[in-house]
C-alpha positions as CSV (number, residue, x, y, z in Angstrom):
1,X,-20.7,-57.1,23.7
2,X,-23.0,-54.0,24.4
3,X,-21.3,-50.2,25.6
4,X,-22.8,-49.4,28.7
5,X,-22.7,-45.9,28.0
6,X,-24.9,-44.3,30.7
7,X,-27.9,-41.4,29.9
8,X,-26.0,-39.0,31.7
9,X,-22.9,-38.7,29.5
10,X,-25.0,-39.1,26.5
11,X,-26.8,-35.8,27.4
12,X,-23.8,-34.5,28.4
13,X,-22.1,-35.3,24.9
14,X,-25.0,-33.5,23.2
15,X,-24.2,-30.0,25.4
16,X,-21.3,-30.1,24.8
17,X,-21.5,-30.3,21.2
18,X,-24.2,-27.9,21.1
19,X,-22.2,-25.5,22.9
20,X,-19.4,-26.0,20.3
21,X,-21.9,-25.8,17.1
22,X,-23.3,-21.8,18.5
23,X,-19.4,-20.7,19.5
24,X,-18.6,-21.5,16.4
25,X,-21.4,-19.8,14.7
26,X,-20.8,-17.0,16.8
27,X,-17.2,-16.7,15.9
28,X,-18.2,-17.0,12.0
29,X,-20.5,-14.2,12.5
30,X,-18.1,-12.2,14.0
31,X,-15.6,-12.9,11.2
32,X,-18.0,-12.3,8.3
33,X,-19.0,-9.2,9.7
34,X,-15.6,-7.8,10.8
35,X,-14.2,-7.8,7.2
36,X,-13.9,-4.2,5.4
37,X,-15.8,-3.8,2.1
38,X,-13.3,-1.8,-0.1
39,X,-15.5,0.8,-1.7
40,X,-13.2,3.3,-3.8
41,X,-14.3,6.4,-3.6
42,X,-14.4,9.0,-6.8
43,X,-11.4,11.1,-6.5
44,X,-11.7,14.3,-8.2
45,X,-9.0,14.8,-11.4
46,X,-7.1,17.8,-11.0
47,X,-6.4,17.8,-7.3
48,X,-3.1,18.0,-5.9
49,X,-2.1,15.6,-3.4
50,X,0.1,16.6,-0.8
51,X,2.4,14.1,1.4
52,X,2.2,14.8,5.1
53,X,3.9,12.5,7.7
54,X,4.0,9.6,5.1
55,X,0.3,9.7,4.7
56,X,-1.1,11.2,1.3
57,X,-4.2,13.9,1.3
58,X,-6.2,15.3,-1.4
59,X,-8.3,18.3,0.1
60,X,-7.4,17.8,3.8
61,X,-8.8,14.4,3.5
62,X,-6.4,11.3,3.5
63,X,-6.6,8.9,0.6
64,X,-5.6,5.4,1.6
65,X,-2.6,4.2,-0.7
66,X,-4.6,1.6,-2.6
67,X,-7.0,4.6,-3.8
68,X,-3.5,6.6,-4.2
69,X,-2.5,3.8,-6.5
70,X,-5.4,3.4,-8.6
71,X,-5.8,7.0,-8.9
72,X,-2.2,7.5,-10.3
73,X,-2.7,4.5,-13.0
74,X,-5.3,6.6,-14.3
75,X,-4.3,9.7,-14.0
76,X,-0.2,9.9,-14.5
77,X,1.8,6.3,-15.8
78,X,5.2,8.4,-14.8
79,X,4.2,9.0,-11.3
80,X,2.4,5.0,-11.0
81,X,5.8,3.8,-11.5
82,X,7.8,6.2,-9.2
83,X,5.2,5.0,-6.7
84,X,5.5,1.7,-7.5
85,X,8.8,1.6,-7.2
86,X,8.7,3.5,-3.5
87,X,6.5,0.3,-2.9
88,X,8.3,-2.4,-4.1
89,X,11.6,-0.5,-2.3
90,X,9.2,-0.7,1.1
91,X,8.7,-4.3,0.6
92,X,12.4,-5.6,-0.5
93,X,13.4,-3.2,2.6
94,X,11.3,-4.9,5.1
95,X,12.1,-8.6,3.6
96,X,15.6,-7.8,4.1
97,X,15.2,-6.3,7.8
98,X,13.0,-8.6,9.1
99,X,15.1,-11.9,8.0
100,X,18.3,-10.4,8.9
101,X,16.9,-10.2,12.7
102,X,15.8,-13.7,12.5
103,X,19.4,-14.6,11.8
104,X,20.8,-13.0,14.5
105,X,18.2,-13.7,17.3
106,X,18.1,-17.2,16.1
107,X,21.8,-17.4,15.8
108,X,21.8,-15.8,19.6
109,X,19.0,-18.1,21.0
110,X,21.1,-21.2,19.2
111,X,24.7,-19.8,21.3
112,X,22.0,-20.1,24.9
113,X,20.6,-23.0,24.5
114,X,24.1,-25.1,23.0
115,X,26.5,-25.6,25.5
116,X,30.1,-24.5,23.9
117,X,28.8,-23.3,20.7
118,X,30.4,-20.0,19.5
119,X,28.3,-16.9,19.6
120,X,28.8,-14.5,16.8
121,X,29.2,-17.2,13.8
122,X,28.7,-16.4,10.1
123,X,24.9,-16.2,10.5
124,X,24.9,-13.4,12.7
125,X,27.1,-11.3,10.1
126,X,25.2,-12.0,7.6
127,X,21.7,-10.9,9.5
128,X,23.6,-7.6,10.4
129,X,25.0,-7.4,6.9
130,X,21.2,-7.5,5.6
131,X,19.4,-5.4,8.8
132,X,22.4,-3.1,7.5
133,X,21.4,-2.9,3.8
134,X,17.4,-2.5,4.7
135,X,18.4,0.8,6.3
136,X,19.7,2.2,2.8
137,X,16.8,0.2,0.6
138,X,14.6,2.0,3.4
139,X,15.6,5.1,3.0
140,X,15.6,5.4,-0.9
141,X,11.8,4.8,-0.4
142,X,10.8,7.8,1.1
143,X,12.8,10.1,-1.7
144,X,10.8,7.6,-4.5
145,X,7.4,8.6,-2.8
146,X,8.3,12.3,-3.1
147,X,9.2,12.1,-6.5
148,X,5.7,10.6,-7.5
149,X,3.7,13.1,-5.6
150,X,6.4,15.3,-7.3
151,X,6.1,14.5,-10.8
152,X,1.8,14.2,-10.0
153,X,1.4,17.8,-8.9
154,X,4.0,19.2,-11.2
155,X,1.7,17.5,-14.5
156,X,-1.0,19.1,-12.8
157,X,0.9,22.4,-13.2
158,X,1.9,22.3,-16.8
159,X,-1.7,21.2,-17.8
160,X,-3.3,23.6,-15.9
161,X,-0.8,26.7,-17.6
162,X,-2.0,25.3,-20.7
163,X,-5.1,25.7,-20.0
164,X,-5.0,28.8,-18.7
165,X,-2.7,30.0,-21.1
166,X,-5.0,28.9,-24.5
167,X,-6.4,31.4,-26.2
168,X,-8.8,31.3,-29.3
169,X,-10.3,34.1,-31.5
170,X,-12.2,33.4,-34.8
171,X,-13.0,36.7,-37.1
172,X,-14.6,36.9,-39.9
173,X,-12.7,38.3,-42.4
174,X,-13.7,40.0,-45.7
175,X,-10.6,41.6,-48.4
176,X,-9.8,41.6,-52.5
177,X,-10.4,37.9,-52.1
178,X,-13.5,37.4,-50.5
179,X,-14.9,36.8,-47.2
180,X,-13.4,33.9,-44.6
181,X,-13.2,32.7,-41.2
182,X,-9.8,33.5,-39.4
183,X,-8.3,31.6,-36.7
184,X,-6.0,32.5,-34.3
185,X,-4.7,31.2,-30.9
């Protein structure tokens, strides 16, 4: 048995499918284009960064933290790790607060919806035990950040005393012995 598909919804088919190939390329081209190309700028050795309403600048300018981040690997292993630590604090501190108001909403939207069900059960404790504890985890970040921007500026203080501080001479010398080079610094 033959369709009787009719030339009308044939051609309609074909719109429609035509429409959905360019909306589709259109929303690809949008996407491809709309992603940022990370291009890491040079950062200068020797400048201090200073930490201003949780955002880091070097020279008035701010430094996005995964420049931050691959500027202290390079530059100061004992600052890295305090800033590593201040980001893995940030993370574990988030985990923690964000699944510990799941539990409770969840254990609140769960008491709405059963008839005769208890409201405060051992899953909301527990949320309000770990939104709790994210408050202290949270906190600890902030002071870890510090300390890394800390411990950076103060190794750029002792270096540069050093510097500063070196001093050289070379003399020839001539006596009884003979003639030499002396050193001093």
């Amino acid at each position: 048995m033959k369709s009787k598909i009719h030339e009308h919804q044939k051609n309609n088919a074909i719109s429609v499918s035509k429409k959905l190939i360019y909306v589709s390329l259109l929303l690809v081209s949008f996407v491809s284009f709309s992603q940022t190309r990370f291009v890491t700028r040079e950062i200068p050795a020797g400048q201090s960064i200073e930490l201003k309403d949780k955002k880091m600048f070097i020279n008035n300018e701010q430094i996005p933290s995964y420049e931050i981040k691959k500027y202290l690997k390079d530059n100061d292993f004992k600052a890295y790790s305090l800033y590593n630590k201040a980001k893995n604090k940030s993370v574990f501190g988030g985990l923690l607060l964000g699944l510990g108001s799941v539990l409770i909403v969840s254990d609140a939207v769960k008491a709405i919806v059963t008839e005769g069900s208890n409201y405060p059960t051992a899953m909301t404790y527990i949320g309000a035990g770990m939104a709790g504890t994210s408050i202290f985890v949270l906190k600890g970040k902030n002071k870890k950040m510090q300390e890394a921007i800390e411990s950076y500026n103060n190794g750029l203080k002792t270096t540069s005393e050093l510097e500063n501080n070196f001093e050289a001479n070379v003399n020839i010398v001539a006596n009884q012995n003979g003639v030499g080079l002396r050193l001093s610094f």
